[in-house]
N, C-alpha and C positions, 0 to 999 in steps of 0.2 A: 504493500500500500504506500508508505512514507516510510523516510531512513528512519524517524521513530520508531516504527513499529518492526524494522527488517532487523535495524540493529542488535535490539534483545533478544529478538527471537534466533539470532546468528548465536549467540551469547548463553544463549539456553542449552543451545546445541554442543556447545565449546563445554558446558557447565556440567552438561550428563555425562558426556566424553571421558570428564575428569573422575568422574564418580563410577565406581564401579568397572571399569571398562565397559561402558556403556556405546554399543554402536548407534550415530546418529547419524540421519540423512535430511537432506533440506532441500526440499521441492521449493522452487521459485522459479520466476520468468529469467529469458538468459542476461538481459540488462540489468536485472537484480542480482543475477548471480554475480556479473561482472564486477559489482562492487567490492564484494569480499571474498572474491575466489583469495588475491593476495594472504588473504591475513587468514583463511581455513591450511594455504599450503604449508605455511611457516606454521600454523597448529602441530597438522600433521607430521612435517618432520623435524619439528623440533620436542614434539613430546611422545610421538606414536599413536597417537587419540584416532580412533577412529570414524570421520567425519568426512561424509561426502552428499555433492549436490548432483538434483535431478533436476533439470530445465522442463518447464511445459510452457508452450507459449497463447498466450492470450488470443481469443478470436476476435482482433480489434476494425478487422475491414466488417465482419459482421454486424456489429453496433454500432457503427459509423465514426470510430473513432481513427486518426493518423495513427502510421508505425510510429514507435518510440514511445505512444504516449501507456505506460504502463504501469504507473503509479501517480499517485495524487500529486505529486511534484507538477508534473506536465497537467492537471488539468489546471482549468482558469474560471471555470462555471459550474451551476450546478448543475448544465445539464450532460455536460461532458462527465463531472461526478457519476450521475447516476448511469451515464453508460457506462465507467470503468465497472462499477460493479455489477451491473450482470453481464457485463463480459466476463468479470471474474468466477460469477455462481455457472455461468456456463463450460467453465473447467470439471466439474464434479462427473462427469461420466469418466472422463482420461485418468481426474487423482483416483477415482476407486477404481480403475485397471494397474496403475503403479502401486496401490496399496496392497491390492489383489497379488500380485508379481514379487512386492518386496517383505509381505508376511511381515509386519511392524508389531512392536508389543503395547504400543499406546501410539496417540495422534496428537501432538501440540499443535493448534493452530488458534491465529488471531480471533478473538470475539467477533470481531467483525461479519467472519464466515460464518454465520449460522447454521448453515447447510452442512458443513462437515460431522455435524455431530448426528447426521442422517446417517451419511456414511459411514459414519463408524459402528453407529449403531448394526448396520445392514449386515457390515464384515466383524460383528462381535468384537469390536476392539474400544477401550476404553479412550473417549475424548477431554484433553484437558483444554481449558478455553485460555489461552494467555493475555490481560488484560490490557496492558502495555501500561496503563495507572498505577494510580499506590491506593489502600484498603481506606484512607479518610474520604475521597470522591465519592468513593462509590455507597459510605455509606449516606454521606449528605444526599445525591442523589436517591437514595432509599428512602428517607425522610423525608425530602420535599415531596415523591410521589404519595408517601402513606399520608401526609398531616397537609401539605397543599398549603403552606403559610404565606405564600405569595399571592394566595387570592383574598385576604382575609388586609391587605393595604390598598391603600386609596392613590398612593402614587407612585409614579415607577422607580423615583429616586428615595421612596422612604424606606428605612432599614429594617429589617425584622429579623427576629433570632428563627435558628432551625432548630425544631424540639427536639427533645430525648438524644441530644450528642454526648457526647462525654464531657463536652468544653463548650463556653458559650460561643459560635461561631454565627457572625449576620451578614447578610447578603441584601441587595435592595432587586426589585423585578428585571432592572435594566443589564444586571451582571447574569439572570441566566439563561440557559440554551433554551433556544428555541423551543425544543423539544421539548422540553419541560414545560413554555406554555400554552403546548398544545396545537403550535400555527408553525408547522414545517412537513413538507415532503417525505419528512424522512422517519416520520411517528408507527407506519408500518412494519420498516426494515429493524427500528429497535424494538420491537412486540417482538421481533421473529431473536430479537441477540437474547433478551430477557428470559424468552421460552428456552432457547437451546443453553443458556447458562443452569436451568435448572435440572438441565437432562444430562449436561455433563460429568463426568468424573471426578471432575471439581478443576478449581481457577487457581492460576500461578500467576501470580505478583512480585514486578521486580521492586522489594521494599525490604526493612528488614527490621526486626521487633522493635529495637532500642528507638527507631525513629518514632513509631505510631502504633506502639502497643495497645495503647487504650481500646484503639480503631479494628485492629488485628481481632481482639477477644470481640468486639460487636459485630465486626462481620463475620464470625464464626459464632456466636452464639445470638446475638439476637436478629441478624438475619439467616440464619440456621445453612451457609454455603460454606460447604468446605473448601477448603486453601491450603496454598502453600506459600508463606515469602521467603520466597531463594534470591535476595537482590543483598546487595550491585551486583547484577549479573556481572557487570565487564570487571570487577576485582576480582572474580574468581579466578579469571582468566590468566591473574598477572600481568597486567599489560604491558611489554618491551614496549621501547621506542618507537618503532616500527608501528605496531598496533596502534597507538597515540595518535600518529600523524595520517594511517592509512583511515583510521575508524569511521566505517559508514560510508568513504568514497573518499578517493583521490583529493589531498591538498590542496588548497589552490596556492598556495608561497609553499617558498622551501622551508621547511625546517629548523635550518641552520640559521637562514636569515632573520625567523621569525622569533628563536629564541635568542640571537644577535641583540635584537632591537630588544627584549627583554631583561636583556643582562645588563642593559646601561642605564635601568630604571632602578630608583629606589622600592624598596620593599613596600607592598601594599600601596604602592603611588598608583597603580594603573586600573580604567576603569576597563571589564570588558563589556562587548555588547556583541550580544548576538539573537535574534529574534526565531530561528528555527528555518526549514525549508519552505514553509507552506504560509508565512504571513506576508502580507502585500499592505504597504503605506501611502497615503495621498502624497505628493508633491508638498502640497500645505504640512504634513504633519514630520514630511522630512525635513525640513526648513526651521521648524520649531525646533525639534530633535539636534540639528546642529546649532544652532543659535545658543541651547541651553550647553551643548557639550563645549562650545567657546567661550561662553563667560564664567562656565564653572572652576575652570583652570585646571582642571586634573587632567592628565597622557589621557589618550582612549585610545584601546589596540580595538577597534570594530571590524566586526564580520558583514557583510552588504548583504542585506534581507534581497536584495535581488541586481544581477548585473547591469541590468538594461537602468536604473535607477539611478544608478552613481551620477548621470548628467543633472539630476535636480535637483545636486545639493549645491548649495550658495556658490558662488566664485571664491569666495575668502575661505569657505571651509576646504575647497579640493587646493586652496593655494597652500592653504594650514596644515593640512594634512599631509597630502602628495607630497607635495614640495619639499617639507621640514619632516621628515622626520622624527625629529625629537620630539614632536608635539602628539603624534598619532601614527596611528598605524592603518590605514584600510585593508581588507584583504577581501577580494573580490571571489564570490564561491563559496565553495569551504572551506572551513578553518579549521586545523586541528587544536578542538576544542580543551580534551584532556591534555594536552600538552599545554596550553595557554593557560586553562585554572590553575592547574597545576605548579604553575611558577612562581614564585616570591611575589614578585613584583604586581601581579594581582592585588588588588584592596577590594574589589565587588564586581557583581556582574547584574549588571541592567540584562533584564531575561523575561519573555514571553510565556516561562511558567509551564511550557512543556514538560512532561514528566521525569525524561529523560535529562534534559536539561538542570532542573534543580537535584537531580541525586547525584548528578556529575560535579555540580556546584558545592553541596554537601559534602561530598566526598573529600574534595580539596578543601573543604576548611574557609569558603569564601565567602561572605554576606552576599546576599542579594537584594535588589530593587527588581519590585515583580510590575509590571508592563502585559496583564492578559491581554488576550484577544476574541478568542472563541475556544468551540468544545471546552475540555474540564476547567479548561486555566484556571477562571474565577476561582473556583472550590481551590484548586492548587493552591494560588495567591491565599488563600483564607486562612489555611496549613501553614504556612511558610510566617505569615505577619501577625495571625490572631493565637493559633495552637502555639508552634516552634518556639518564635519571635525572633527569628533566622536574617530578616530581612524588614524591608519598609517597600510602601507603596506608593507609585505613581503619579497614582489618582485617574488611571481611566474606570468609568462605570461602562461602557456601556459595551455588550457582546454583541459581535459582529464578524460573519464570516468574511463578507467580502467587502475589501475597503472600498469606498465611493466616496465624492467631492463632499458629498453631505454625511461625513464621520464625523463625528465630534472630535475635536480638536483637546490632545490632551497639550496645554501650553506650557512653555517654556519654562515657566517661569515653578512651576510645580515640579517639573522631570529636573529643573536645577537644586530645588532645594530636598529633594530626594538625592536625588547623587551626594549634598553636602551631609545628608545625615547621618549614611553608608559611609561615608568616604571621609569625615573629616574626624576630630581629633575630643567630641564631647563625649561622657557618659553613653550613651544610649548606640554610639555607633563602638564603644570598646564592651560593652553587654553583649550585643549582637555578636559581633567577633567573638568571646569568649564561648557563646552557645552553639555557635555553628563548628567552633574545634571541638565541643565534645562530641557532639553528633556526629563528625569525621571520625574519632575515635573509635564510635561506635559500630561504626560502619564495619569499619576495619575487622572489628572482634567478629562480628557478626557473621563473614566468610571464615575464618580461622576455623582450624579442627576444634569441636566443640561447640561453636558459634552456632544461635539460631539460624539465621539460613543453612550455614552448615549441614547440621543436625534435621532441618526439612528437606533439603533435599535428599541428603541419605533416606528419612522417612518417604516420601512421595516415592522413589526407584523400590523400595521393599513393596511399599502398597501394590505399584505395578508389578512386581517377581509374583509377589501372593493372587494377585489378579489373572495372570496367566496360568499359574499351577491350578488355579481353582478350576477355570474353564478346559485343562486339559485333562482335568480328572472328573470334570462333568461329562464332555465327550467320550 
């Protein structure tokens, strides 16, 4: 679907590998595979893991889609959206002949695919649904459908709490999905994700206790689905160098240069910014965006939410930037991201709230400014600034997939004095810092032998061994 969602589930693959001598295969399109062939080969012979991919390719002249476009990256509407996906449900005859062919002991596949947990049903094999979230979304989202506290306010911007959480967490109508108020296209296809989560084998979350424990025991016991959190997937893995810069798709800067320019920074001076593959910005709201990043005074190493883009920003920012150096960084493409957090010279990351994004931020021990956009973000951002208190916000309210000239405008002058909260030298931005290093900490343990995730995925690969003997001594 999106490197979000390819990336973990690569991750997943790498993570069972390690467990058990666990053989794993990875069915995707061949432009998807092409992204992490690199970093499966260096797996394989650097550890003997046994891990290999299957290509099936999309029927995209069918649904009237161009070649290449194979993932939500390449669409631009929603109506090219809903053709990717039943192009993609029209692969389910081809995967259950490769599943038929490859005798699997279980199915991990994205929530997304509702459909496969037909198939697996069909071929007796147990489907786990991987979420690509972390366990607090999903229970928020639990709660606003059971209790509906958004209909019970008067306006889109008034605040109201979500009941029965563990923590008081409030949201106002205009932060959430569509979906959720009942006016999108898309109200069908999640009836169909909801039904197949309760028929599966149960869901794996890349998360891990010490962050959202509270959340962990309420989605397993008061919305009664069993789980597993095996996350940071990608620390399982240990990630060399290599892995860092390759992750999710080719660099777009070297490396060397990229951590060049890093090394000539003081510690915690640099802000990073990176918005994800899939968000799009008005002209107006890049313009603000640099405006606030030049009178802030802090380095910014940024990643460009899209290439075609970079001509909108001011003449003085691409002089400021480009030009100097010392002032900023742009990198046009991809960024290798774990590499960037990862360095000293990091102080915070201005971040769109993706899920992947804040565990990678977590991970390295970095504050964040959260900047949602659409899907979970909101709930994310909620976790991060109201539960955690990992980070500070923005101040956008309002969810929106696709940006248009009529987006509200989050101004400068607020994305400025969020960077100085994150970023500057009071109280509240050395708390922040102090709680996002334990939760790195945590992190840490949490993969270790012993460690919660650990110790679930060991549990989850037994369940499946017990799952298989069961049905070969029922047959």
């Amino acid at each position: 679907m999106a490197p979000g969602h390819m990336m973990p589930m690569v991750d997943i693959a790498r993570a069972f590998a390690t467990h058990g001598n666990t053989k794993a295969t990875i069915i995707t399109t061949p432009a998807n595979a092409s992204r992490f062939n690199d970093t499966i080969i260096r797996d394989t012979d650097n550890s003997g893991h046994q891990i290999t991919f299957l290509t099936i390719s999309l029927p995209l002249k069918e649904v009237g889609l161009p070649e290449g476009c194979d993932n939500l990256v390449s669409t631009s509407t929603r109506e090219t959206t809903f053709k990717l996906f039943r192009a993609i449900e029209m692969l389910q005859p081809m995967l259950e002949t490769m599943l038929v062919d490859n005798k699997p002991d279980c199915i991990v596949s994205d929530y997304l695919y509702p459909w496969t947990v037909d198939v697996a049903k069909r071929l007796g094999i147990p489907r786990l649904a991987f979420s690509g979230g972390c366990f607090f979304n999903c229970c928020v989202s639990y709660n606003l459908e059971q209790f509906r506290p958004h209909d019970r306010v008067e306006f889109e911007r008034q605040p109201f709490a979500v009941p029965n959480l563990p923590d008081e967490v409030t949201l106002t109508r205009s932060q959430l999905q569509d979906l959720v108020k009942g006016n999108t296209d898309f109200n069908e296809l999640f009836e169909r994700l909801r039904k197949a989560e309760k028929n599966s084998f149960g869901v794996l979350m890349n998360s891990f206790y010490g962050l959202e424990s509270a959340y962990v025991d309420y989605f397993r016991n008061e919305m009664g689905i069993k789980s597993w959190h095996i996350g940071p997937l990608f620390l399982f893995n240990k990630p060399t160098l290599d892995d860092k810069v390759g992750r999710g798709d080719k660099s777009s800067i070297d490396a060397h240069k990229c951590l060049q320019w890093l090394d000539s920074k003081k510690p915690n001076s640099v802000l990073y910014i990176c918005f994800g593959s899939l968000s799009r910005f008005t002209k107006s709201q890049l313009i603000e965006m640099a405006s606030a990043l030049n009178d802030s005074g802090q380095d910014d190493d940024q990643e460009e939410i899209e290439e075609e883009q970079q001509h909108w920003l001011p003449n003085w920012f691409e002089e400021t930037v480009l030009e100097n150096k010392d002032k900023g960084l742009v990198i046009k493409g991809w960024a290798p991201q774990l590499l960037i957090l990862e360095h000293p010279a990091i102080g915070g990351f201005l971040t769109h709230c993706g899920w992947n994004s804040i565990l990678e931020g977590v991970c390295a021990g970095v504050p964040l400014i959260t900047w949602p956009l659409f899907a979970d973000q909101f709930y994310n951002e909620k976790l991060v600034t109201q539960v955690l208190k990992i980070g500070v916000e923005v101040g956008n309210m309002v969810w929106k997939t696709w940006a248009t000239d009529e987006t509200e405008l989050v101004e400068k002058e607020k994305i400025k004095i969020a960077i100085e909260r994150v970023m500057g030298v009071g109280e509240e931005a050395k708390e922040i810092r102090r709680k996002v290093k334990e939760f790195s900490e945590l992190a840490y343990k949490a993969i270790d032998e012993g460690g919660s995730s650990f110790n679930d995925v060991n549990e989850l690969l037994k369940e499946i061994s017990m799952h298989k003997q069961y049905y070969m001594v029922k047959e």
